[in-house]
Each structure stands twice: as C-alpha cells, then as structure tokens.
C-alpha positions as CSV (number, residue, x, y, z in Angstrom):
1,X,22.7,-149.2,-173.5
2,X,25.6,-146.8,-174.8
3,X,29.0,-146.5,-173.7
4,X,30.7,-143.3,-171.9
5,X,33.0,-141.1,-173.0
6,X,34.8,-138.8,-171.3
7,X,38.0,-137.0,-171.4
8,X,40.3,-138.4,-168.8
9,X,43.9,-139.7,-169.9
10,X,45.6,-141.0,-172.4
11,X,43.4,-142.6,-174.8
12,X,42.7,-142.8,-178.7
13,X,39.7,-141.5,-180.8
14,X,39.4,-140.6,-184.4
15,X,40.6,-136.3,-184.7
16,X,39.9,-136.2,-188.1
17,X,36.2,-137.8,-188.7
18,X,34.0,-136.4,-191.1
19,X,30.5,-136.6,-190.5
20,X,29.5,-140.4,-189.2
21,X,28.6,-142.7,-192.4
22,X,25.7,-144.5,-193.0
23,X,24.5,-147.2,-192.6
24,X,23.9,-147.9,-188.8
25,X,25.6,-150.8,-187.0
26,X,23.2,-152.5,-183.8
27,X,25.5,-154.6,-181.4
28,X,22.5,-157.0,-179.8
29,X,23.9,-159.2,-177.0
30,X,22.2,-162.2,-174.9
31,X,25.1,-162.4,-172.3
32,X,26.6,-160.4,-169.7
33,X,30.2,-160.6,-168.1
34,X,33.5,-160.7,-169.9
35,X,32.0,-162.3,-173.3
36,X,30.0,-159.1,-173.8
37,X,32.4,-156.6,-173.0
38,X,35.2,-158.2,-175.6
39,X,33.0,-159.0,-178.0
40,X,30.4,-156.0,-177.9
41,X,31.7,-153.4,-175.8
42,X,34.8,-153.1,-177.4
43,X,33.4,-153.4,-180.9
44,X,31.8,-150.6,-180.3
45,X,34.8,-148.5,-179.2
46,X,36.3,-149.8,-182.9
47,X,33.3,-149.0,-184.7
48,X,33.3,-145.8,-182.8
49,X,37.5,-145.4,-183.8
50,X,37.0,-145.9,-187.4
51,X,33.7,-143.2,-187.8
52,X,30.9,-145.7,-188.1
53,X,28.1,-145.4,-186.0
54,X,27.1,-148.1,-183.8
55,X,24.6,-148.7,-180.9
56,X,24.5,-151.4,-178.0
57,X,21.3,-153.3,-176.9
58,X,20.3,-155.8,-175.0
59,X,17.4,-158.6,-176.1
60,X,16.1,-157.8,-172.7
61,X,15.4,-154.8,-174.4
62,X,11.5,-154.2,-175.4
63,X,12.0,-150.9,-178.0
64,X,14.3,-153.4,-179.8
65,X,12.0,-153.4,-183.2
66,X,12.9,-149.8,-183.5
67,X,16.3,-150.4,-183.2
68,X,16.8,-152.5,-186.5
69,X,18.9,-150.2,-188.7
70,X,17.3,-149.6,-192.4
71,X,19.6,-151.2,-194.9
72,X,22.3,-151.5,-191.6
73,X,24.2,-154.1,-190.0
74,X,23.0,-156.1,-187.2
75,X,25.4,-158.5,-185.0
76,X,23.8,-160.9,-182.8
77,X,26.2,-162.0,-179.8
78,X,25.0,-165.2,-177.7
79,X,21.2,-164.5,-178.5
80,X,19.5,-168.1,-178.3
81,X,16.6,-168.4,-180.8
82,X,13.1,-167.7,-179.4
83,X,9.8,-166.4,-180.8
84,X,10.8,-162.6,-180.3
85,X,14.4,-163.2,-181.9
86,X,12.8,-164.5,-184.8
87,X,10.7,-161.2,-185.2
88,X,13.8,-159.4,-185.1
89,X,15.5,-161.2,-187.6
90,X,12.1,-161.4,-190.2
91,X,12.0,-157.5,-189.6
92,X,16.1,-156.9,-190.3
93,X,15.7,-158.9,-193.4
94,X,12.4,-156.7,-194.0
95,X,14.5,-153.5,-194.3
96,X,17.6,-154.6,-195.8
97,X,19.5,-155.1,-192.6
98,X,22.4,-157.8,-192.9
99,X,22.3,-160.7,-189.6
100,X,25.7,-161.3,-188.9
101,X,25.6,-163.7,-185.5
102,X,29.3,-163.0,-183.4
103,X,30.9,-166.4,-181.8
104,X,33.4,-166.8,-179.5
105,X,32.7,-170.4,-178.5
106,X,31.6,-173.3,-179.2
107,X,27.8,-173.1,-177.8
108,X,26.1,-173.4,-181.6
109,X,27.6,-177.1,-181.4
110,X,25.5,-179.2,-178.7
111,X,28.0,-182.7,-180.0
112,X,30.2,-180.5,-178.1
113,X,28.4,-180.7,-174.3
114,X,30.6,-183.4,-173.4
115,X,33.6,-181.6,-173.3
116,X,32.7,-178.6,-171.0
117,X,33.9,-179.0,-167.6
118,X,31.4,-176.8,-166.2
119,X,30.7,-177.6,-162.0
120,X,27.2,-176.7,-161.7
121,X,26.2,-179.5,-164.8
122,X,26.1,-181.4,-161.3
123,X,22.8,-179.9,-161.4
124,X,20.8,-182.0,-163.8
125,X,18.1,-179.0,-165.0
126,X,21.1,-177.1,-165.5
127,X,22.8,-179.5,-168.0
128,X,19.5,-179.5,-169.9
129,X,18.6,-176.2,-170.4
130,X,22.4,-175.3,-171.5
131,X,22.1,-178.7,-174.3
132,X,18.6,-176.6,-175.5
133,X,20.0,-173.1,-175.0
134,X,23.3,-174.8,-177.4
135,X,20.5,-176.0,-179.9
136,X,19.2,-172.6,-179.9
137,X,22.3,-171.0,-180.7
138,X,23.0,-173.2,-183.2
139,X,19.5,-171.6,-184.7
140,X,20.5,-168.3,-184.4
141,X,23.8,-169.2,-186.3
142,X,21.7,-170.6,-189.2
143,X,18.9,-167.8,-189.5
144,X,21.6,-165.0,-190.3
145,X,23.8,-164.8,-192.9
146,X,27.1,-164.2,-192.2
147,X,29.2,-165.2,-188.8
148,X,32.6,-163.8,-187.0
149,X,34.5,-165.7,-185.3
150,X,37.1,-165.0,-182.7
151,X,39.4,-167.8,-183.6
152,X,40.5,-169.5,-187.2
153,X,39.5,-172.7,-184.8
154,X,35.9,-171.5,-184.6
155,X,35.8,-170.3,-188.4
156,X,37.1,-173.9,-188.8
157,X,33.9,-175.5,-187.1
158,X,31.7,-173.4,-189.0
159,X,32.4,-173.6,-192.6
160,X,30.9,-177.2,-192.7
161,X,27.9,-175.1,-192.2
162,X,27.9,-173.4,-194.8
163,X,28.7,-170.0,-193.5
164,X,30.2,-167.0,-194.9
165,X,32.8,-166.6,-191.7
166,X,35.2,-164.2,-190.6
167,X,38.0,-164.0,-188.2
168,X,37.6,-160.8,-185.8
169,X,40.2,-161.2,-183.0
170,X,39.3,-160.6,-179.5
171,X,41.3,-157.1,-178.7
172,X,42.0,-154.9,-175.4
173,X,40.4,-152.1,-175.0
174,X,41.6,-148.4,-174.7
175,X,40.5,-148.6,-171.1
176,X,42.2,-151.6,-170.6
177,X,45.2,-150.0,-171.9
178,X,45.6,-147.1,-169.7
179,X,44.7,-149.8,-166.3
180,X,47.7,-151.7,-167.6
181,X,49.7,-149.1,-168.0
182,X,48.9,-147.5,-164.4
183,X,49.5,-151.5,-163.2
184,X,53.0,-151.9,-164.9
185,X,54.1,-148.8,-163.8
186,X,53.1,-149.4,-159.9
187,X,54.5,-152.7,-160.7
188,X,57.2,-154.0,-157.9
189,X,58.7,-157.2,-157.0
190,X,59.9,-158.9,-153.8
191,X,63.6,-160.0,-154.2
192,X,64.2,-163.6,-154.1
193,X,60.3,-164.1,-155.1
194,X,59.2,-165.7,-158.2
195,X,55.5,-165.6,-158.9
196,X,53.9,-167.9,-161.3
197,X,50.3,-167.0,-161.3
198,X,47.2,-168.6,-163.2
199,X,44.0,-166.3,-163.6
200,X,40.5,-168.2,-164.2
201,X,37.8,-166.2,-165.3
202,X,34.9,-169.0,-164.6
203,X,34.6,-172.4,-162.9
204,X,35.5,-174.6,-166.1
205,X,39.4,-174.8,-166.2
206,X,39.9,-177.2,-163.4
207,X,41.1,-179.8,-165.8
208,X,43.3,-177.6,-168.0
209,X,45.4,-176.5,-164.8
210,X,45.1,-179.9,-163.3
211,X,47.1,-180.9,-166.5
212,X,50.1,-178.9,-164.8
213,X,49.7,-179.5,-161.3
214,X,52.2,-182.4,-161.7
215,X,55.4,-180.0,-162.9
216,X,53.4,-177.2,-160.6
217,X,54.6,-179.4,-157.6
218,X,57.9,-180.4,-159.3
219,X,59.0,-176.5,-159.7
220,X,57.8,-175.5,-155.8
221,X,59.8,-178.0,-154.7
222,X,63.1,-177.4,-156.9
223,X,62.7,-173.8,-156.4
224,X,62.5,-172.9,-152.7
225,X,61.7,-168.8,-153.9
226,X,58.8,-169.8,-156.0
227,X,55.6,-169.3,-155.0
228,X,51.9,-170.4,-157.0
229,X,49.7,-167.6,-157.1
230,X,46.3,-169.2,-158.5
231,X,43.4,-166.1,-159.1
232,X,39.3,-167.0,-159.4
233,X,37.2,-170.1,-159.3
234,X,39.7,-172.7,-160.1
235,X,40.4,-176.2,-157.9
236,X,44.3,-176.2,-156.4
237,X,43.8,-179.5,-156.0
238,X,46.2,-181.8,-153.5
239,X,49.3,-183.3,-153.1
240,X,51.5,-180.6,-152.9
241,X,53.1,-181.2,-149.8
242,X,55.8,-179.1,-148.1
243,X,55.2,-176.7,-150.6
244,X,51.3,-176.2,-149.8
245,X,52.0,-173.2,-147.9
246,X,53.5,-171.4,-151.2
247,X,50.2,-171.8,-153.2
248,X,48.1,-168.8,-152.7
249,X,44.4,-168.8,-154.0
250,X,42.6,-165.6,-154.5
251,X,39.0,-164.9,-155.3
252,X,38.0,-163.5,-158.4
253,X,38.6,-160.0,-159.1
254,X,36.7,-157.3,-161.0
255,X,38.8,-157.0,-164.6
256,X,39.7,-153.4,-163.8
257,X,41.6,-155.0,-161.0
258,X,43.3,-157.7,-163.3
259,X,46.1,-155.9,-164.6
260,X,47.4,-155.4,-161.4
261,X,47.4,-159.0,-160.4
262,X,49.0,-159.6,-163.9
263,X,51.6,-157.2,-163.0
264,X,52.5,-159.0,-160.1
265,X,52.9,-162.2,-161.7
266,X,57.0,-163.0,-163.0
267,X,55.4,-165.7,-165.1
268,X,51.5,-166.1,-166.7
269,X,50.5,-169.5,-167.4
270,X,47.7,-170.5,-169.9
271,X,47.2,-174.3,-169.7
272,X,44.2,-175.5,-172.0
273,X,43.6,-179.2,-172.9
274,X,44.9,-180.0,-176.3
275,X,42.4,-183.0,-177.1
276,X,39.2,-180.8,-175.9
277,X,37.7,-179.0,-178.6
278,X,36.2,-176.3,-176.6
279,X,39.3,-175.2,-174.9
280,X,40.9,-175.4,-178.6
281,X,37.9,-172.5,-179.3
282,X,39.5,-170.0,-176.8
283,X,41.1,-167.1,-177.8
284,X,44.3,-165.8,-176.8
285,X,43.2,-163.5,-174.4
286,X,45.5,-164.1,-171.8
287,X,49.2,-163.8,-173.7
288,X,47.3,-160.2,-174.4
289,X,46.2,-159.3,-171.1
290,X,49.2,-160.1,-169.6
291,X,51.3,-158.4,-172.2
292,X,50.3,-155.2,-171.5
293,X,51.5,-155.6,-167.9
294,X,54.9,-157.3,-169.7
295,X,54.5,-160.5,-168.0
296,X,55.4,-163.3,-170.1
297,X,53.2,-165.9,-170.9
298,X,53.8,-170.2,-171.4
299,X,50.7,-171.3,-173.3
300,X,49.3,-174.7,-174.6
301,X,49.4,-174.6,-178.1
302,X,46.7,-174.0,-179.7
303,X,45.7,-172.1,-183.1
304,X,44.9,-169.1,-181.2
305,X,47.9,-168.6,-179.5
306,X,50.0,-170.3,-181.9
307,X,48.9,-167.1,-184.2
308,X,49.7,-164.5,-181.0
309,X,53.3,-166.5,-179.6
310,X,56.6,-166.7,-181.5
311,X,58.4,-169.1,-179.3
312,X,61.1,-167.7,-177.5
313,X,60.7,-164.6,-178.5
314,X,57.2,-163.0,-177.2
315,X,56.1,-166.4,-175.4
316,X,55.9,-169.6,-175.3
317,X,54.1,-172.6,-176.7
318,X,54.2,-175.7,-174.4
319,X,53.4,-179.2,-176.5
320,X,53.7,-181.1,-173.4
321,X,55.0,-181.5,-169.8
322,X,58.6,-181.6,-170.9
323,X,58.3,-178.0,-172.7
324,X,56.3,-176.7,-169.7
325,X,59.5,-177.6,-167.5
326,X,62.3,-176.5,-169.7
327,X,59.9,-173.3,-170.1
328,X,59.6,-172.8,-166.2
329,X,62.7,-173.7,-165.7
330,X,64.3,-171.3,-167.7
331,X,62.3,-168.0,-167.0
332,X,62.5,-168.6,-163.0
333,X,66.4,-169.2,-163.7
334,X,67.3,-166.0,-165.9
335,X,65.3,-163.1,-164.7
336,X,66.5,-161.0,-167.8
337,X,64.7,-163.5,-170.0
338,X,61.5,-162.6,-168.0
339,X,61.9,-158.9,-168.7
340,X,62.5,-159.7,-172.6
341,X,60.5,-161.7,-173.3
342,X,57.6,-159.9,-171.6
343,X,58.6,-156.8,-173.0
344,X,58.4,-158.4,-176.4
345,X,55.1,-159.6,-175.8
346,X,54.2,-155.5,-175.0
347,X,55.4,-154.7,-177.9
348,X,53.3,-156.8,-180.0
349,X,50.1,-156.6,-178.4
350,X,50.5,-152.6,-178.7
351,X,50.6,-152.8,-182.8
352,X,48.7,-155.8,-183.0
353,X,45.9,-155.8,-180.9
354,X,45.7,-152.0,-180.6
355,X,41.8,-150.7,-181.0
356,X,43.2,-148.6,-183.8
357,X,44.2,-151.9,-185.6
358,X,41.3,-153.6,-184.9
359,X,39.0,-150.9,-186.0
360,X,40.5,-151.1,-189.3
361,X,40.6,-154.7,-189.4
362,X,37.0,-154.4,-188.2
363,X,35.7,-151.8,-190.9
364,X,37.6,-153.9,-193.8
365,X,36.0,-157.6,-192.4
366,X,32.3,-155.9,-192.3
367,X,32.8,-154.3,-196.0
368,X,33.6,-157.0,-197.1
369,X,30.6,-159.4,-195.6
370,X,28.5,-157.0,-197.0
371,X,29.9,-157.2,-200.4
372,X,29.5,-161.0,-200.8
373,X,25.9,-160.8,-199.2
374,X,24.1,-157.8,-201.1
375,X,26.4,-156.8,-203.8
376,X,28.0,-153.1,-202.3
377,X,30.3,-152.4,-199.7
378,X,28.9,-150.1,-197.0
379,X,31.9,-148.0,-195.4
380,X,34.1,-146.7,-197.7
381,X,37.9,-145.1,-197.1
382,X,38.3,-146.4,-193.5
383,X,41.1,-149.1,-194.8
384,X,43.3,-146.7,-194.2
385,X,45.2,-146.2,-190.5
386,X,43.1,-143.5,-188.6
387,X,45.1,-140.5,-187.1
388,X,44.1,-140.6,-183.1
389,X,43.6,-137.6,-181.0
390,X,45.2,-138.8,-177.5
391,X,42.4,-137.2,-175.4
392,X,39.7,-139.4,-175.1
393,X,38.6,-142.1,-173.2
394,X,36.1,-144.7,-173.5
395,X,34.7,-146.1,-170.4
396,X,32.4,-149.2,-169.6
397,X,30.4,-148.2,-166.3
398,X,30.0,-150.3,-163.8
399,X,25.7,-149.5,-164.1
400,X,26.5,-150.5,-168.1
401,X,27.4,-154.3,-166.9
402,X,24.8,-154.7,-164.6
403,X,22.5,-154.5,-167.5
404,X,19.7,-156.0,-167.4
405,X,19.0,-157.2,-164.1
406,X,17.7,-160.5,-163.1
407,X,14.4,-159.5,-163.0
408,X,14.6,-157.7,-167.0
409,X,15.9,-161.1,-167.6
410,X,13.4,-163.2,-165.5
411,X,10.7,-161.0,-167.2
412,X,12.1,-161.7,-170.8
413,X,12.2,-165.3,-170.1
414,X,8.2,-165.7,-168.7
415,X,7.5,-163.6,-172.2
416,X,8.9,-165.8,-175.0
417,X,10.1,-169.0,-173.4
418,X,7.4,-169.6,-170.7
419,X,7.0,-170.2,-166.7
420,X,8.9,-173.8,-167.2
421,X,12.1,-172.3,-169.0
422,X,11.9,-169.4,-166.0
423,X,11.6,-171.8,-163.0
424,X,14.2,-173.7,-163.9
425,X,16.5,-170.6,-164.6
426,X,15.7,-169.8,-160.7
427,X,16.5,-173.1,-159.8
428,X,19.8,-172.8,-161.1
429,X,20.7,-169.4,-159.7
430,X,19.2,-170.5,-156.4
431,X,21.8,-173.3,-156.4
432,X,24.7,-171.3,-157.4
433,X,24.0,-169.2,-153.8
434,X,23.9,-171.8,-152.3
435,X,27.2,-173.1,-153.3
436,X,28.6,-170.6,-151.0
437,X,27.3,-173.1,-148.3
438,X,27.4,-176.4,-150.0
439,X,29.9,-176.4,-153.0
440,X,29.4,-178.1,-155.7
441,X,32.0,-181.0,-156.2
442,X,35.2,-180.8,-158.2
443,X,34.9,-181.9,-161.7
444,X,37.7,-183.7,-161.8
C-alpha cells in the first residue's frame, strides 16, 4: 500500500533532501476509513516531508514479516492482538525494531464500553465482539513499547499504564489543503441566509448534538433567516415545530467533498458530551477542518479543543447552554464577527497544523522515543523547519482506501481468529445492509 505522488498544484515536499536516512519507518494499520487516513496516511506524507522513509501496510497483508524494518520503527494503528500480530511483534523485537502502537481513542479501555453511543450495539454479537476486540487492543497497547496519542486526554488515560506516551496531533493533509482552498474560494452565500451546519462522520454523536437541540430550536425560532444544516448519520430528532422545514439533513459525503459543505456553513458546531470520557478522547478535528474553509467553529470544551480555540478570538468554547446561546447569538447577529473569527481560525491552523509543522514535530516526538527506549536517537538534523518546493502533491487514491476488501479481511479473520469470530463479523455487516430497510433504533 503506498501513497501517490504526482505533480498537480500547489503543494509542499522537501526541495532540499539529501539522500533518505535510515532506519525504515512501517505504518501497519487494522482500520480503514477516516482513522487511517489521519493517523497513517498522513503520517506518511510527514515522514515523507521531513526525509525519512516510511511504508504503509495493511495486517491484511501476508508478505508482512518481510516488512519489519531491521533496527526501524514500527507503528501499529488499531491492530487488535491475535496469533499473527504477536509474530510480528516477537520478530520486530528480533531485529531491533521499536513497537510504538498509535491511539486515537479510547478502544484499549473496555471500562469504557458503556459510554459509546454506537446504534448497531442494538445488535447483541456486535457489542461482544467490539468489548473482545477493546481487550485486544488494550493487548496490543501493552506488548509494545512506546504509545502516541492524538490528544493530552488520551496520553492522560495511558500513563497509569505505564507507558512511555507521546502527543502527535491529528493534522490536515496537503491534499486537504488545496480541496479547501478550491472550496473557500468557490465559496458563496445566500443573502439573508445564515447556515449553522453540524457534520457527523459516524452513527455515535446522536447524544452530543441532542445536547443542543434545545437552543437549536430556540435560535430557528428567534431567527426567521436561519436555517440547520445537519451532514451524515446523525438523528434530528423532534420537536422542532414551525421551524422543521429549516432543518436540512444530508447524507454523508466522501471527505474530498467536505470542504465544500464546510464552506457553505456561516457557523460549525462541535457539540461533544462533557461527562463522557470517550467523546473527551476526540481530537479537534473539526475547528481544523473547518478552518481551512474559514468557518468558525463553537465547540464543547474539552482538552483537545481547549488547546486549538482561543475564545473569541479563533473560536469558541461553550461550557454550557447559556455560552452556546450568547455564542449563536452573536455570530448570526454580526456577520463581520463570522468573517474574523473564521479567518483567524485559517490563520492558525495554516502554521499550526501545517504538514511541514507536523513533520517536524513528528521527526523530534519519534527521536526522542527512541532515545528513552534503546539509548540513540535515529534521525538526526530534521528539528529544524524544512524548505518546501511548492510542486508536489500527495494524493490518497480512492483504490488506496478500499484496501483490503471484505474478502482480504474475511480471509484474515478465518486465518488467525477462526470461523466463529468470522460468522459473526458477517452477521454484523449483514445487519448493517439491512438497516437501509429496517433501521436500527435511535440511541437516545
């Protein structure tokens, strides 16, 4: 599995590289979907930025074994424990190879089942193979030796463990950049129209936006030009009477499409449950992604965005209904506000989640992991910031994501989890068709 690069805009890669340093960094995922492309795909493109050569694989993958860089780096992204991760792991540490597992939630902590409001846990198999697959992560976590973490809330939950940790921030892409900045210039209004918009990537926010729905319904009906513009698999829920007709619900799109919808938004909203410790593990993704559109962003507060959001000045940082009113209130009210403040948030996202940044940031993190682990520091000189020839561009192919099919994965399962584990994985997938017909009841 390897990345494409080709010359077609306005993109960043290193101009002045010397000849790629050793040792060899393997990026192994177990996932597929947005997870994998933030935390794998895009680590790439920063390993790639800052001259360190990296490779992606899947554990679908059979040639894996081969793979395993001689006195490298290998980082393990949402691989549960099983027989044939094990052999990989006994082999890394075999030829000097540091285990470093990447998390960006909180699926190594099975305490934490409760909390995830996930619709298709309606299915009982499906609740019990995710509480093992958790336990499995957790296994994974605890066979390597180091762990990054995309949020200082994570890093938090895993110290107790023992665990070297690291914070490596969840970052746009170069990709991403250029669809943004294609969306933000195409970007046009409708006078008189105020868009407040909520993008949900899966089926497990119903209760953070139901949180708002209250001052969602108080807003439509104080301001006549509002509308709700609510994007992917998230419940609208009822009771919004004569202002039903302003709440718009869109299917999911395809992230190269996002930025557009983002652009179209006046006002992002990122609503996540205070007291619920897995929507406390989210990243602040979506003050990002809707910063490079310049659309301002009202987020709960948690540490992830707490770190991203100055109040007032890039964002905002609701505490509770109240802020999330005055918030509203003010942005639909002062339409120069919107344009500062998402302007702002451009701004900062451009320096601070820039690939360039991160691929420094990335390079410095990894030294120093291997430092405390065997003793040396494996890249050398790439502290300081990389001068970018604007020609490049790194692309993600559709034919990358698909990767592997259902039947690689169906196949992997039989092999080193058994005909049970793989039955009930059909099972589930079976049901999920068949939602289309019979949905599976609102969570909340």
């Amino acid at each position: 599995m390897e990345a494409n690069i080709g010359k077609k805009g306005p993109m960043a890669s290193s101009s002045t590289h010397r000849a790629p340093p050793s040792p060899m960094v393997l990026l192994l995922g177990g996932a597929k979907g947005d997870t994998r492309r933030y935390r794998l795909f895009h680590a790439w493109e920063q390993f790639h930025l800052a001259g360190i050569p990296a490779r992606l694989a899947d554990i679908t993958e059979a040639h894996l074994p081969r793979l395993i860089p001689e006195g490298g780096l290998l980082i393990l992204h949402r691989v549960v424990f099983d027989s044939w991760v094990e052999k990989l792991l006994a082999q890394a540490a075999a030829q000097d190879c540091l285990a470093v597992v990447d998390i960006d939630d909180l699926l190594f902590d099975p305490s934490a089942f409760r909390w995830i409001d996930s619709p298709d846990f309606q299915v009982s198999a499906r609740a019990r193979l995710y509480q093992e697959d958790m336990r499995r992560h957790r296994l994974t976590l605890e066979a390597c030796q180091a762990v990054i973490a995309s949020t200082e809330y994570l890093a938090d939950c895993v110290r107790p463990m023992k665990r070297a940790v690291w914070v490596l921030r969840n970052a746009f892409s170069m990709e991403m950049l250029t669809l943004s900045a294609s969306a933000a210039d195409k970007k046009s209004k409708t006078p008189g129209r105020v868009v407040i918009g909520y993008a949900s990537g899966t089926p497990t926010h119903d209760r953070d936006f139901a949180l708002l729905q209250p001052i969602l319904c108080e807003i439509l009906a104080k301001y006549p030009q509002v509308e709700l513009w609510l994007l992917g698999p998230v419940h609208r829920g009822t009771g919004w009477g004569r202002s039903s007709s302003r709440v718009r619900q869109f299917k999911r799109v395809d992230w190269r499409e996002l930025p557009g919808w983002l652009a179209r938004f006046d006002i992002n909203l990122a609503p996540l449950q205070a007291d619920n410790p897995f929507a406390q593990s989210k990243s602040e993704i979506k003050y990002v992604e809707a910063g490079l559109v310049r659309t301002p962003t009202i987020a709960s507060v948690t540490s992830a965005f707490e770190f991203a959001i100055r109040p007032g000045e890039n964002g905002y940082l609701a505490r509770d209904g109240r802020d999330w009113l005055a918030f509203l209130c003010a942005l639909i009210e002062n339409p120069d506000l919107r344009v500062a403040v998402g302007e702002r948030a451009y701004q900062d996202v451009l320096v601070r989640y820039h690939p360039a940044t991160r691929a420094i940031e990335r390079a410095t993190a990894l030294n120093e992991i291997a430092q405390s682990i065997s003793g040396r520091a494996y890249w050398e000189g790439h502290q300081k910031r990389l001068v970018f020839d604007e020609t490049l561009i790194f692309t993600t192919s559709v034919a990358m994501e698909r990767r592997p099919t259902y039947l690689e994965r169906g196949l992997y399962t039989l092999r080193h989890r058994g005909p049970c584990t793989l039955l009930v994985q059909i099972w589930i997938l079976i049901r999920r068709l068949l939602a289309i017909f019979f949905p599976f009841k609102a969570a909340h």
